[in-house]
Biopython code that builds the backbone (N, CA, C, O; Angstrom):
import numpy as np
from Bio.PDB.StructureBuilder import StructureBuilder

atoms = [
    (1, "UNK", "N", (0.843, -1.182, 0.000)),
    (1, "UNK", "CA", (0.000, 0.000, 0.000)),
    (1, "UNK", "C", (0.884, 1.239, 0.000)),
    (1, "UNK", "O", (1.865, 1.318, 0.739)),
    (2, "UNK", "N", (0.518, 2.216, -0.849)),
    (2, "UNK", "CA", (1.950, 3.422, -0.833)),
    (2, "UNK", "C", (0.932, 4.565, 0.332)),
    (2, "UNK", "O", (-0.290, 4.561, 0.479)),
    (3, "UNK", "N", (1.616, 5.154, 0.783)),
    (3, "UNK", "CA", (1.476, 5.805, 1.895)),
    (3, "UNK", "C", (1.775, 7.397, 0.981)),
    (3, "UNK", "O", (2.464, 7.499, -0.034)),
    (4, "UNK", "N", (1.024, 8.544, 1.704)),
    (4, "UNK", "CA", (1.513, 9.958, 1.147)),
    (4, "UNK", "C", (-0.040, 10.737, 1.167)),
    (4, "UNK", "O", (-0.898, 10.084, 1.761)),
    (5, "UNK", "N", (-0.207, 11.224, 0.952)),
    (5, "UNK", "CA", (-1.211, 12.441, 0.311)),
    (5, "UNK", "C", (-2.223, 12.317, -0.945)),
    (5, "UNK", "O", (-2.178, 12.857, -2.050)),
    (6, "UNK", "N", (-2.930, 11.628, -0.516)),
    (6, "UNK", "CA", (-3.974, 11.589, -1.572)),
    (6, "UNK", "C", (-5.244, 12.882, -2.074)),
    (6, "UNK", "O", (-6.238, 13.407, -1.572)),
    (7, "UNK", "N", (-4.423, 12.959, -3.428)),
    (7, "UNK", "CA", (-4.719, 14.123, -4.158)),
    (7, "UNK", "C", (-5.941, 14.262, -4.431)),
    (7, "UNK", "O", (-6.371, 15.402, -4.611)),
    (8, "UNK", "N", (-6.849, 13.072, -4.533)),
    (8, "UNK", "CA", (-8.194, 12.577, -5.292)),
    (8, "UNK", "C", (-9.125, 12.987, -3.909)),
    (8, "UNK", "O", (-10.326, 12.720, -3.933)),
    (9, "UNK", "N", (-8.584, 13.581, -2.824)),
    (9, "UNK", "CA", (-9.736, 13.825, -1.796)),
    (9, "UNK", "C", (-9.823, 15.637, -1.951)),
    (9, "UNK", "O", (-8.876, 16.273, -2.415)),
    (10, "UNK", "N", (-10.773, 16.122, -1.603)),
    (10, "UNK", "CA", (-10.943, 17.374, -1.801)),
    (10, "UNK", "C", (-10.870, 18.145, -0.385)),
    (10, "UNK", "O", (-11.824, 18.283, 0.381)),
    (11, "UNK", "N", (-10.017, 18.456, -0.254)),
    (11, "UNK", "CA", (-9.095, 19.138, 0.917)),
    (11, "UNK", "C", (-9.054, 20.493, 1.042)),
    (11, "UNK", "O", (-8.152, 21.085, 1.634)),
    (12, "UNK", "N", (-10.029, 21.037, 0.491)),
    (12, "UNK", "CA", (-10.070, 22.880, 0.087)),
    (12, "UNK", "C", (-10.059, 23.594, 1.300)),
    (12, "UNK", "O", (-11.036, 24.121, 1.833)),
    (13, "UNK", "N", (-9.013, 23.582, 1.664)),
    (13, "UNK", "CA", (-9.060, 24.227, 3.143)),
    (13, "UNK", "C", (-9.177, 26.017, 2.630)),
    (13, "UNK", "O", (-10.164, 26.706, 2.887)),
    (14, "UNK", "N", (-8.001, 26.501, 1.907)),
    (14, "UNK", "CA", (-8.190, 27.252, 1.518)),
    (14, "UNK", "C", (-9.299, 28.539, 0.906)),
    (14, "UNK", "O", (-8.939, 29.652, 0.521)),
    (15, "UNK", "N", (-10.572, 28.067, 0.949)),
    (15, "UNK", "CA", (-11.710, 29.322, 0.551)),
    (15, "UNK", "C", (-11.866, 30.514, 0.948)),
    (15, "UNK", "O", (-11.347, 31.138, 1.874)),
    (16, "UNK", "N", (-12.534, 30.758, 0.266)),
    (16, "UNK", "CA", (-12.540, 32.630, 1.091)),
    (16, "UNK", "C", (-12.111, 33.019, 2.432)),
    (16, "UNK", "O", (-11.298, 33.923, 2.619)),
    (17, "UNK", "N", (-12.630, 32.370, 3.326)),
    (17, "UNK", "CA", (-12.617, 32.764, 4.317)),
    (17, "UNK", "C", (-11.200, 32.419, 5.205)),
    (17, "UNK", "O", (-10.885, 32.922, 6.283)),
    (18, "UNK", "N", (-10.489, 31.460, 4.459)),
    (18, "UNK", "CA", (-8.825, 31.512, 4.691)),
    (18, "UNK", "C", (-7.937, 31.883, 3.964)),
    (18, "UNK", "O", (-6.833, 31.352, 3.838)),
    (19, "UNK", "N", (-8.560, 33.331, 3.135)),
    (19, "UNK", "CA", (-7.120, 33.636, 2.083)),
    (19, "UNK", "C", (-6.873, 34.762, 3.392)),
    (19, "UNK", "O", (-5.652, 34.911, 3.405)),
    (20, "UNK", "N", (-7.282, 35.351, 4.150)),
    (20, "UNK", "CA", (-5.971, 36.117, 4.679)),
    (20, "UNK", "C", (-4.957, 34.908, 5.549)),
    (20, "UNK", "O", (-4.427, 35.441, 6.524)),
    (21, "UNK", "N", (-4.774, 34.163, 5.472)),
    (21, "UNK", "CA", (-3.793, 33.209, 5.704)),
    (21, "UNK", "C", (-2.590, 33.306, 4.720)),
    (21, "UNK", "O", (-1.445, 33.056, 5.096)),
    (22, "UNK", "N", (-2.864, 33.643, 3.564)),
    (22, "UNK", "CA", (-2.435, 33.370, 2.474)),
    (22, "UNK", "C", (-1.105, 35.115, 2.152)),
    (22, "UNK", "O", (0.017, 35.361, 1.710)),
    (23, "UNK", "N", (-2.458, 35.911, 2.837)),
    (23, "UNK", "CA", (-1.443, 37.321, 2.867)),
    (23, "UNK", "C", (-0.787, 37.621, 3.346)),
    (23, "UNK", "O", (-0.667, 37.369, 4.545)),
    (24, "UNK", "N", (-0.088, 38.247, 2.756)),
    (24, "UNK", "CA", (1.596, 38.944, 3.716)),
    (24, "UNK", "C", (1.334, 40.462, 4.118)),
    (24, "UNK", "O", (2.300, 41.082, 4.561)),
    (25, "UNK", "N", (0.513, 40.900, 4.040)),
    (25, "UNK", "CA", (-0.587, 41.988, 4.276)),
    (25, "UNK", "C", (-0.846, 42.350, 5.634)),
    (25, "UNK", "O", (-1.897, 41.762, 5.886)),
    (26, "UNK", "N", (-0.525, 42.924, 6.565)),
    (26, "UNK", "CA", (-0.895, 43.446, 8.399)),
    (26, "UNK", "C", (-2.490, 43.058, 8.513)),
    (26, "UNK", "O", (-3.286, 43.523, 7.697)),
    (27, "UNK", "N", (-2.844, 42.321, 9.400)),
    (27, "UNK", "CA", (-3.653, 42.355, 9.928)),
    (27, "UNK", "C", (-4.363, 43.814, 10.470)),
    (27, "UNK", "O", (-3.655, 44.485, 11.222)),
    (28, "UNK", "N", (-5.607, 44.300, 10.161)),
    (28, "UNK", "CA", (-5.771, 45.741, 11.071)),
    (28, "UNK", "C", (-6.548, 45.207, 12.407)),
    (28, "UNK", "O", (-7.438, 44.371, 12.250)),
    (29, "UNK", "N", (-6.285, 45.590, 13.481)),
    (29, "UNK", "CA", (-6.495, 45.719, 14.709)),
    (29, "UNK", "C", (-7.465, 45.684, 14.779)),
    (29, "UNK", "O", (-7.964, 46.479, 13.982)),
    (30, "UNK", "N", (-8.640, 44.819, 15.706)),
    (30, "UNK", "CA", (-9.547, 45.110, 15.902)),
    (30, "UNK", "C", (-10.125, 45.944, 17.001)),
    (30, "UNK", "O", (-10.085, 45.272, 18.031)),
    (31, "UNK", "N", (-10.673, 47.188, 17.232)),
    (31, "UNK", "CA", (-10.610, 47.614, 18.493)),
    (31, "UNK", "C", (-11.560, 47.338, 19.388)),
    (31, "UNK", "O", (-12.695, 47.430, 18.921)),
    (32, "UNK", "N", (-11.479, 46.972, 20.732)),
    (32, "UNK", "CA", (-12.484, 46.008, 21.264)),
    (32, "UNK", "C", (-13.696, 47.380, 21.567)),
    (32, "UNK", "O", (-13.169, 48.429, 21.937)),
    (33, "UNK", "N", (-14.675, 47.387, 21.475)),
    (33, "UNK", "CA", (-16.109, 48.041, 21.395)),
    (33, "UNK", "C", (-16.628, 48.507, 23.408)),
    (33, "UNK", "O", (-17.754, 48.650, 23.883)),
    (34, "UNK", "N", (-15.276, 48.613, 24.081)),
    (34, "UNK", "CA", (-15.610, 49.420, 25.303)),
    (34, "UNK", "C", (-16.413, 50.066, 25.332)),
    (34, "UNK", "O", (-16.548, 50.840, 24.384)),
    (35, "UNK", "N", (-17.317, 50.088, 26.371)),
    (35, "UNK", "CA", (-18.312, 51.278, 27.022)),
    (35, "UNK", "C", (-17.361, 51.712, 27.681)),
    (35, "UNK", "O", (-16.454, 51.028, 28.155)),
    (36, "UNK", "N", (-17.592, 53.785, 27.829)),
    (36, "UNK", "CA", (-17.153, 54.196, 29.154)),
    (36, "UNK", "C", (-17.485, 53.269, 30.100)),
    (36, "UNK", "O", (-16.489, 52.641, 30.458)),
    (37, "UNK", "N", (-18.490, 52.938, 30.645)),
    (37, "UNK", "CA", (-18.670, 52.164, 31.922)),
    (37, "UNK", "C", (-18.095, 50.599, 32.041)),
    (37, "UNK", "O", (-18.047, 49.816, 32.989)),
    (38, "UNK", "N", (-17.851, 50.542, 31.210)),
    (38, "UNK", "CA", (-16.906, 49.436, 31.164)),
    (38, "UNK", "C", (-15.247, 49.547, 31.089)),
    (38, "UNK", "O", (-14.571, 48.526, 30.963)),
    (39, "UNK", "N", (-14.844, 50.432, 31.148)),
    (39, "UNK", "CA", (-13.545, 51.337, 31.159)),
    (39, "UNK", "C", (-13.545, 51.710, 32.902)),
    (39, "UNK", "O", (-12.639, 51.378, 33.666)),
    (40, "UNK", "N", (-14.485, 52.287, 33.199)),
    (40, "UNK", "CA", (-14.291, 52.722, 34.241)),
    (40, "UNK", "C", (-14.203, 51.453, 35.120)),
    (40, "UNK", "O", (-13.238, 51.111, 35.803)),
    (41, "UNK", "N", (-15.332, 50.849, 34.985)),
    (41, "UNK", "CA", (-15.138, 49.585, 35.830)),
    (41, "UNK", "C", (-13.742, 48.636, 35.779)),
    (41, "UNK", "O", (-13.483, 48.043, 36.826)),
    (42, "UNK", "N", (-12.831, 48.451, 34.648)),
    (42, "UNK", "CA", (-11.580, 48.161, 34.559)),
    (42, "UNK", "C", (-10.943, 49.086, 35.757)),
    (42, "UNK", "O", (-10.711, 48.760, 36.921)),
    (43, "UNK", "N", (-10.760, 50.183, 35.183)),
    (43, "UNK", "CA", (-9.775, 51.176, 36.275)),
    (43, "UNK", "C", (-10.339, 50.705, 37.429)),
    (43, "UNK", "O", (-9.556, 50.139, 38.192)),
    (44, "UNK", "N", (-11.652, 50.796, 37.816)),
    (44, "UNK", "CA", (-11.820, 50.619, 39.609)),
    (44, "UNK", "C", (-10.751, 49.312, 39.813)),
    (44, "UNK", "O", (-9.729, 49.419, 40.491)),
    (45, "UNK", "N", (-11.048, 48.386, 39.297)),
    (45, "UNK", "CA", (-10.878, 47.116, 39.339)),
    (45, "UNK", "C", (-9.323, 47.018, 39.613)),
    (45, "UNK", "O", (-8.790, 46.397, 40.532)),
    (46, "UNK", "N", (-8.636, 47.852, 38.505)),
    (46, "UNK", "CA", (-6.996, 47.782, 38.571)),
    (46, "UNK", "C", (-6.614, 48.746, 39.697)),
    (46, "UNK", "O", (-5.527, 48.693, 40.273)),
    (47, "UNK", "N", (-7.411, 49.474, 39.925)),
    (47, "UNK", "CA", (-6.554, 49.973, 41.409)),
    (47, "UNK", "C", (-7.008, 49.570, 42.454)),
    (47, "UNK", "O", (-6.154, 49.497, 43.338)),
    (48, "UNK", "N", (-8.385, 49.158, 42.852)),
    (48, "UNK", "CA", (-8.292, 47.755, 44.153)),
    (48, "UNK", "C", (-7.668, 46.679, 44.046)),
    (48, "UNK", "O", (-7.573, 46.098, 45.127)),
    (49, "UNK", "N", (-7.088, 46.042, 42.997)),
    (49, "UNK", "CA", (-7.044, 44.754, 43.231)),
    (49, "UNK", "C", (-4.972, 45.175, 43.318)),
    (49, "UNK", "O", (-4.169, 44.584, 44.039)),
    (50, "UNK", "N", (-4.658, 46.317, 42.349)),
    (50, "UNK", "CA", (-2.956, 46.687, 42.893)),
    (50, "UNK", "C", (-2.727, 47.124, 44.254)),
    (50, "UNK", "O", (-1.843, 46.538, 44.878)),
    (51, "UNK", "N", (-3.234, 47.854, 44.700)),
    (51, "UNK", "CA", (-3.574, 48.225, 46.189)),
    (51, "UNK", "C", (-3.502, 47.686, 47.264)),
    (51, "UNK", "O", (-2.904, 48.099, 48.257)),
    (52, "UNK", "N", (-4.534, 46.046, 47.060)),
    (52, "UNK", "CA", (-4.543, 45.185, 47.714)),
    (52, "UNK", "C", (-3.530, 44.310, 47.867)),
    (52, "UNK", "O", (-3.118, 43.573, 48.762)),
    (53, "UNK", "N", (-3.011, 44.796, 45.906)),
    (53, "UNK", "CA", (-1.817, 43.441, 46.446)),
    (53, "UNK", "C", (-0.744, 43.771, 46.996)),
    (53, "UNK", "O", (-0.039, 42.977, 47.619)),
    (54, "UNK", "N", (-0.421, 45.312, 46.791)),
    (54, "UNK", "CA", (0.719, 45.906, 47.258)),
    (54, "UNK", "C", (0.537, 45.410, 48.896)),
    (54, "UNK", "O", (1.503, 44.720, 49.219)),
    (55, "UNK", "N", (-0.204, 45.541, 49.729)),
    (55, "UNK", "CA", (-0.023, 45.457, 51.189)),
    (55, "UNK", "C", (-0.225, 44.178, 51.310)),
    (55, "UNK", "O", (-0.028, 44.056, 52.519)),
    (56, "UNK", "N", (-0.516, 42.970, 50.868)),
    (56, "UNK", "CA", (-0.453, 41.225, 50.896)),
    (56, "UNK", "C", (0.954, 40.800, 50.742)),
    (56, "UNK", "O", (1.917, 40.871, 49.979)),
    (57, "UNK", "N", (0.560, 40.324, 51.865)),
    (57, "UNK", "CA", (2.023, 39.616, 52.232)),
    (57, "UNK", "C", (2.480, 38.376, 51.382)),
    (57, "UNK", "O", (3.648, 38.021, 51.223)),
    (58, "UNK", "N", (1.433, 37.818, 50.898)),
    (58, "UNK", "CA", (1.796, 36.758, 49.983)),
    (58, "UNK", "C", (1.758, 37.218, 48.738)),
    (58, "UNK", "O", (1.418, 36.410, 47.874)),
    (59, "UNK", "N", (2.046, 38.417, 48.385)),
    (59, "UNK", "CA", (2.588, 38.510, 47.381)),
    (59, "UNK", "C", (4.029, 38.762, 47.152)),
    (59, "UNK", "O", (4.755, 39.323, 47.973)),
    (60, "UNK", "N", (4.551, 38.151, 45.553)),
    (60, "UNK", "CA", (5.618, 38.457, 45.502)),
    (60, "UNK", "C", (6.718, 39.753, 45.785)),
    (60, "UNK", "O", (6.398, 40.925, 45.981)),
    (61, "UNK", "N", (7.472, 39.446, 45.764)),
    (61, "UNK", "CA", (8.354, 40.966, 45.571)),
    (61, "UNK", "C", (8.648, 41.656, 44.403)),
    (61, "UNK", "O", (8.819, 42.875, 44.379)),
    (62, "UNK", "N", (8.697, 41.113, 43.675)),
    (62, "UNK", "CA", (8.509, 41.422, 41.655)),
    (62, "UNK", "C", (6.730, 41.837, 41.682)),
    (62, "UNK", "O", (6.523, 42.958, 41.217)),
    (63, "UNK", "N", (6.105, 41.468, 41.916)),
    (63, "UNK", "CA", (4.802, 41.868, 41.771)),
    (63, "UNK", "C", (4.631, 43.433, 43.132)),
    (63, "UNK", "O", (3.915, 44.429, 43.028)),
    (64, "UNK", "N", (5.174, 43.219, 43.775)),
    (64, "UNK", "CA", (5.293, 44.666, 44.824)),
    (64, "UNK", "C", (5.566, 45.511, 43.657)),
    (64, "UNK", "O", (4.764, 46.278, 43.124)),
    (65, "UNK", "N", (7.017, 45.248, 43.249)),
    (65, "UNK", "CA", (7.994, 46.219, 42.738)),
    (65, "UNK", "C", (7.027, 46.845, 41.707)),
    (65, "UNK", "O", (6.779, 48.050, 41.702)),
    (66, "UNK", "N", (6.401, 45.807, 40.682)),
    (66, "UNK", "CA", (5.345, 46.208, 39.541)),
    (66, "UNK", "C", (4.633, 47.031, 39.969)),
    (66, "UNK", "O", (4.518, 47.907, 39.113)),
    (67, "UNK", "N", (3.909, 47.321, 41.087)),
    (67, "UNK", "CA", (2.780, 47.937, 41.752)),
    (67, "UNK", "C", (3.452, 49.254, 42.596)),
    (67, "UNK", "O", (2.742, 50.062, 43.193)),
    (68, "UNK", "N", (4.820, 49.332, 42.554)),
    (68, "UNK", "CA", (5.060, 50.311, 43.214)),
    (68, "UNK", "C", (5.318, 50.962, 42.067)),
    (68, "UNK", "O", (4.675, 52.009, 41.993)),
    (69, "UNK", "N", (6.005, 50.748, 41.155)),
    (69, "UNK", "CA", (6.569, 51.278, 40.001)),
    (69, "UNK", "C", (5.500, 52.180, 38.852)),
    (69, "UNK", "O", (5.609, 53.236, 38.230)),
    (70, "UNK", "N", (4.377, 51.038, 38.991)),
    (70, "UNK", "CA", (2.990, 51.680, 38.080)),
    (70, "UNK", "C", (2.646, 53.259, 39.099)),
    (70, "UNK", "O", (2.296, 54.277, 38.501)),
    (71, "UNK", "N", (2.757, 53.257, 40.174)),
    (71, "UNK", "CA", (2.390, 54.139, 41.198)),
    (71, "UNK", "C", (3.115, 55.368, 40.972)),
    (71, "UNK", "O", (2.595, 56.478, 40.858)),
    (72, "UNK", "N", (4.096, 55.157, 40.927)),
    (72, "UNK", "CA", (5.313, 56.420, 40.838)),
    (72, "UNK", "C", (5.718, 56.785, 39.716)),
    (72, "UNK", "O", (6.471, 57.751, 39.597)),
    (73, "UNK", "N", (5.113, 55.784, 38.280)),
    (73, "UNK", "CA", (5.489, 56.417, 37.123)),
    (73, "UNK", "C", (4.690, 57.251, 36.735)),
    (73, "UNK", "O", (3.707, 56.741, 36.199)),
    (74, "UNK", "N", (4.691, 58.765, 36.794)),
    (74, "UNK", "CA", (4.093, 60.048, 36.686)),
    (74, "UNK", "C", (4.187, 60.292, 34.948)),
    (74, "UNK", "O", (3.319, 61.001, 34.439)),
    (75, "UNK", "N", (4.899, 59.889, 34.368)),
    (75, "UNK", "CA", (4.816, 59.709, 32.943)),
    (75, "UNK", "C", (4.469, 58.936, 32.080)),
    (75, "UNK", "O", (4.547, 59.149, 30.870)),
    (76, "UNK", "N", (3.954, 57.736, 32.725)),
    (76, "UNK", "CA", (3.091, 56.672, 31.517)),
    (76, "UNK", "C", (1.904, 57.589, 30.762)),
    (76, "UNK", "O", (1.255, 58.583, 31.087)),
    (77, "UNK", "N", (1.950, 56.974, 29.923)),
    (77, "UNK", "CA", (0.803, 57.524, 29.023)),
    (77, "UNK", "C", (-0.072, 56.272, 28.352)),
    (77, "UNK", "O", (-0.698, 56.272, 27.291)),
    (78, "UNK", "N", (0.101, 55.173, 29.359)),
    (78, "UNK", "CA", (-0.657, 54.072, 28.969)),
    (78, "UNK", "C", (-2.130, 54.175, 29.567)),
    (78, "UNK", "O", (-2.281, 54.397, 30.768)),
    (79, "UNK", "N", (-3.461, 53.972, 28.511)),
    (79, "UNK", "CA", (-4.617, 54.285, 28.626)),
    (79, "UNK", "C", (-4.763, 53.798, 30.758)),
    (79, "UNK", "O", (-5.328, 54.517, 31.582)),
    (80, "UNK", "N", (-4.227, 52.762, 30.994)),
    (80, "UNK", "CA", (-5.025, 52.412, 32.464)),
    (80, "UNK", "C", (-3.446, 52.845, 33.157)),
    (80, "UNK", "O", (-2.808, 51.812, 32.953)),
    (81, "UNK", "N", (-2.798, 53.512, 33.638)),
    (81, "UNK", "CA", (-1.830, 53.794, 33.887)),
    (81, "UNK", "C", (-2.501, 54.354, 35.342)),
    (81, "UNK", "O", (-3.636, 54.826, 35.279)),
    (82, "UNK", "N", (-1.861, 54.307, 36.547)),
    (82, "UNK", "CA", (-2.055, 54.841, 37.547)),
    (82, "UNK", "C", (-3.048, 56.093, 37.506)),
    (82, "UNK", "O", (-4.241, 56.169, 37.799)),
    (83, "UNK", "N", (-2.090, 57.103, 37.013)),
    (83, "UNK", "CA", (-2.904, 58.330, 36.788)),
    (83, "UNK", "C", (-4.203, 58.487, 36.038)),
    (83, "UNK", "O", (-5.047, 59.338, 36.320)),
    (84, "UNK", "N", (-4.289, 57.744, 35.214)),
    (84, "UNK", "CA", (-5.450, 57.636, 34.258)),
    (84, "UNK", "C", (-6.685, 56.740, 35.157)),
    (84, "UNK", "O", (-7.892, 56.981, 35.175)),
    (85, "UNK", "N", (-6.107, 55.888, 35.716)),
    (85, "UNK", "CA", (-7.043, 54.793, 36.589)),
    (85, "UNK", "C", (-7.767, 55.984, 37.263)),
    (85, "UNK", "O", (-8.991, 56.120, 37.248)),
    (86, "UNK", "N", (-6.979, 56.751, 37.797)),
    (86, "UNK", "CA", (-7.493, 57.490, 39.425)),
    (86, "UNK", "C", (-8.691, 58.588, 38.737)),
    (86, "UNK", "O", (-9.819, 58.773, 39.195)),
    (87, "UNK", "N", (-8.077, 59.258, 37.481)),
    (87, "UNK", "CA", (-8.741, 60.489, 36.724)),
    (87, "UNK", "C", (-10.493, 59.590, 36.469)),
    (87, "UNK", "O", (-11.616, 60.033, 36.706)),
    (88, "UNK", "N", (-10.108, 58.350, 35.960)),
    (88, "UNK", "CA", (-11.560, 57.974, 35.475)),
    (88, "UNK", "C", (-12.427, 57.269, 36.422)),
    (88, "UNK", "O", (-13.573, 57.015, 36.052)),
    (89, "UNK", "N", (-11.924, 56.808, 37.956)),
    (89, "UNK", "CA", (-12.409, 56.655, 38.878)),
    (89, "UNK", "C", (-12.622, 57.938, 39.818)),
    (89, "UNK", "O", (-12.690, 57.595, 40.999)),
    (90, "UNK", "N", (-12.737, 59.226, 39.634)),
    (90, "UNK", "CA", (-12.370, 60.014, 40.130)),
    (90, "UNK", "C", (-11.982, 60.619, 41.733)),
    (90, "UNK", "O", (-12.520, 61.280, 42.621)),
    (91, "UNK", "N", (-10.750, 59.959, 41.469)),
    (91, "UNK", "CA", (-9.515, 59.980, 42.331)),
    (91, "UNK", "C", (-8.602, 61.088, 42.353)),
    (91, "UNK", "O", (-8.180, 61.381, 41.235)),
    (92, "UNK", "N", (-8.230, 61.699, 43.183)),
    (92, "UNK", "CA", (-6.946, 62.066, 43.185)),
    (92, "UNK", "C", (-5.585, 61.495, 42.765)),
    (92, "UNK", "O", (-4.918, 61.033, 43.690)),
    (93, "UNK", "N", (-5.113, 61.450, 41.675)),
    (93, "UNK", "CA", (-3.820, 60.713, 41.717)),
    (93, "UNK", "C", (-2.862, 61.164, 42.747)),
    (93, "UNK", "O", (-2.443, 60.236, 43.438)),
    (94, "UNK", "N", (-2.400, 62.336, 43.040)),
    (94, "UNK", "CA", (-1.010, 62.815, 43.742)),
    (94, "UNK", "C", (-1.681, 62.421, 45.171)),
    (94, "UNK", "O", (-0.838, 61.905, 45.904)),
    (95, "UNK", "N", (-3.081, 62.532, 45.819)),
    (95, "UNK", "CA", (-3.639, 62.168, 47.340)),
    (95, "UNK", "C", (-3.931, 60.751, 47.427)),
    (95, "UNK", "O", (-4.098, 60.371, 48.587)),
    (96, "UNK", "N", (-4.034, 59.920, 46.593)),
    (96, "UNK", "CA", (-3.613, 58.627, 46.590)),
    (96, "UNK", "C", (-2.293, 57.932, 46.764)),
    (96, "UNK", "O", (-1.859, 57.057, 47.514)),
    (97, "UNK", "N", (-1.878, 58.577, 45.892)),
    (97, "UNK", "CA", (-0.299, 58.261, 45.783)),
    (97, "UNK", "C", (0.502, 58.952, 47.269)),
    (97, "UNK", "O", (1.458, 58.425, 47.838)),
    (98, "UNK", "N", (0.180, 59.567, 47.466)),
    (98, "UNK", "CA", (0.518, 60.133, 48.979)),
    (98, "UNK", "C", (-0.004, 59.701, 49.880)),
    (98, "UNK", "O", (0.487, 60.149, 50.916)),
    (99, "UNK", "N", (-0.824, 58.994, 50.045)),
    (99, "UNK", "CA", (-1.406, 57.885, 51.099)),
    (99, "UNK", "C", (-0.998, 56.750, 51.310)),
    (99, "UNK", "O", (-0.734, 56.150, 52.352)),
    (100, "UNK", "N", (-0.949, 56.422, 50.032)),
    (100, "UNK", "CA", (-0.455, 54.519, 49.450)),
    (100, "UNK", "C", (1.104, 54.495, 50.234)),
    (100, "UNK", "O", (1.422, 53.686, 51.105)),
    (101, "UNK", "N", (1.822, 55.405, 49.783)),
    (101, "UNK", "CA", (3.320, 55.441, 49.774)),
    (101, "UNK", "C", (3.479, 55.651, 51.342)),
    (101, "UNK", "O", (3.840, 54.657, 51.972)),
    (102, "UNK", "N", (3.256, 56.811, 52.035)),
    (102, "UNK", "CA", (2.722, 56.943, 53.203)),
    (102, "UNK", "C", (2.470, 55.204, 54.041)),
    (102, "UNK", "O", (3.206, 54.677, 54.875)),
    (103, "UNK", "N", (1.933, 54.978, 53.789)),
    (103, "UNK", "CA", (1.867, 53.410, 54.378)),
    (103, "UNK", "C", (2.524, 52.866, 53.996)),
    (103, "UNK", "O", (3.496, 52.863, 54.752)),
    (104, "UNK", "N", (2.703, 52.217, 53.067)),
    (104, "UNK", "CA", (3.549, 51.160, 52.300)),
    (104, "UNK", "C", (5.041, 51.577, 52.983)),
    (104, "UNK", "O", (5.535, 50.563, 53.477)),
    (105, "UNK", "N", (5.645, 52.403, 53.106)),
    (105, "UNK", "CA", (6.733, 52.951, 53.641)),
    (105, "UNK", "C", (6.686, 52.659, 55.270)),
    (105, "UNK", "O", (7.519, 51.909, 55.779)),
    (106, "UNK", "N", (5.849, 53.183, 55.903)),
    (106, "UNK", "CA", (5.469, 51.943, 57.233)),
    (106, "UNK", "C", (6.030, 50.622, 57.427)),
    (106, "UNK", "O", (6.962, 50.317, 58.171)),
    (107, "UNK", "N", (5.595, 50.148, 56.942)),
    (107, "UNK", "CA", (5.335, 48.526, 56.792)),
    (107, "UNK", "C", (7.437, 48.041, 57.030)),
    (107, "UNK", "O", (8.515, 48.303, 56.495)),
    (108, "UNK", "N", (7.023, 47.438, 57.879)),
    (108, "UNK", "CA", (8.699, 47.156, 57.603)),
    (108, "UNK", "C", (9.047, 45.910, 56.984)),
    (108, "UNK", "O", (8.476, 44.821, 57.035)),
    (109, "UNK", "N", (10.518, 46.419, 56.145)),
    (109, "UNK", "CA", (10.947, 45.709, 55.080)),
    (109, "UNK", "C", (10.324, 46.034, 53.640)),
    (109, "UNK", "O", (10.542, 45.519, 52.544)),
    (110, "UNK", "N", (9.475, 47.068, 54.030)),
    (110, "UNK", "CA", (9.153, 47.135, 52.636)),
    (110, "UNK", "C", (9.292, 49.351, 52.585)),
    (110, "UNK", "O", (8.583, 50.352, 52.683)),
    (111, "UNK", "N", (10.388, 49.027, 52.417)),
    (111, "UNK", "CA", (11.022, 50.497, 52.529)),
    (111, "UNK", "C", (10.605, 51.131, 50.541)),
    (111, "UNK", "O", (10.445, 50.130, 49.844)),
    (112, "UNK", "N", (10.478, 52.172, 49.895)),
    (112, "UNK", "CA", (10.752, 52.622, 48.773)),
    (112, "UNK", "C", (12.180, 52.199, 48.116)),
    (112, "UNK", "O", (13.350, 52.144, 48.493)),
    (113, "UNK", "N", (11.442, 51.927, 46.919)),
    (113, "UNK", "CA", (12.782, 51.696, 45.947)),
    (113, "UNK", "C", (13.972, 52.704, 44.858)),
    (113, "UNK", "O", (14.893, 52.142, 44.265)),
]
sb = StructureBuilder()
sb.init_structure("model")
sb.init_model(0)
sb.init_chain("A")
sb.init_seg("    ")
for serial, (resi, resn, name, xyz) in enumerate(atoms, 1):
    if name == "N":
        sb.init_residue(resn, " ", resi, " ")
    sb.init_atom(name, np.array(xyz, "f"), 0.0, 1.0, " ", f" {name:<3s}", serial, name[0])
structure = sb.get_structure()
């Protein structure tokens, strides 16, 4: 019996709907269809749950550092970025950040980096 790829079966994987497989062409981005209120609810979300983890003891120290670092970078310009979190939860960024640090600096062994 010869073994290989039999040509005589119809294998059309290829149809319309898989020629961008075929292109060398960029994909365009799809942008996901956010509600404000679904934005906002992200931000709440990312600054309780960094917050929380910053003062948990079972968390790592690489995951501290991440959470201290998002905190103090005053220049991200990434859409959920500390500052942006606080603006669309409407927060104070600099009276947050002066609270958080304020404690976190407390805590011993866990001095600023």
């Amino acid at each position: 019996m010869r073994r290989g790829f039999d040509r005589s079966l119809n294998l059309d994987l290829f149809d319309d709907q898989w020629l961008w497989l075929q292109s060398t062409e960029t994909l365009p981005e799809e942008v996901p269809p956010w509600t404000d209120t679904e934005i906002a609810h992200i931000c709440d979300c990312l600054l309780e749950d960094s917050l929380h983890n910053l003062f948990d003891g079972r968390c790592s120290m690489k995951t501290v550092v991440e959470i201290y670092n998002w905190l103090t970078n005053i220049g991200d310009l990434n859409p959920f970025s500390f500052i942006n979190c606080c603006k669309v939860s409407g927060l104070d960024p600099n009276d947050i950040r002066d609270a958080v640090l304020g404690k976190f600096e407390s805590i011993p062994n866990r001095k600023s980096h």
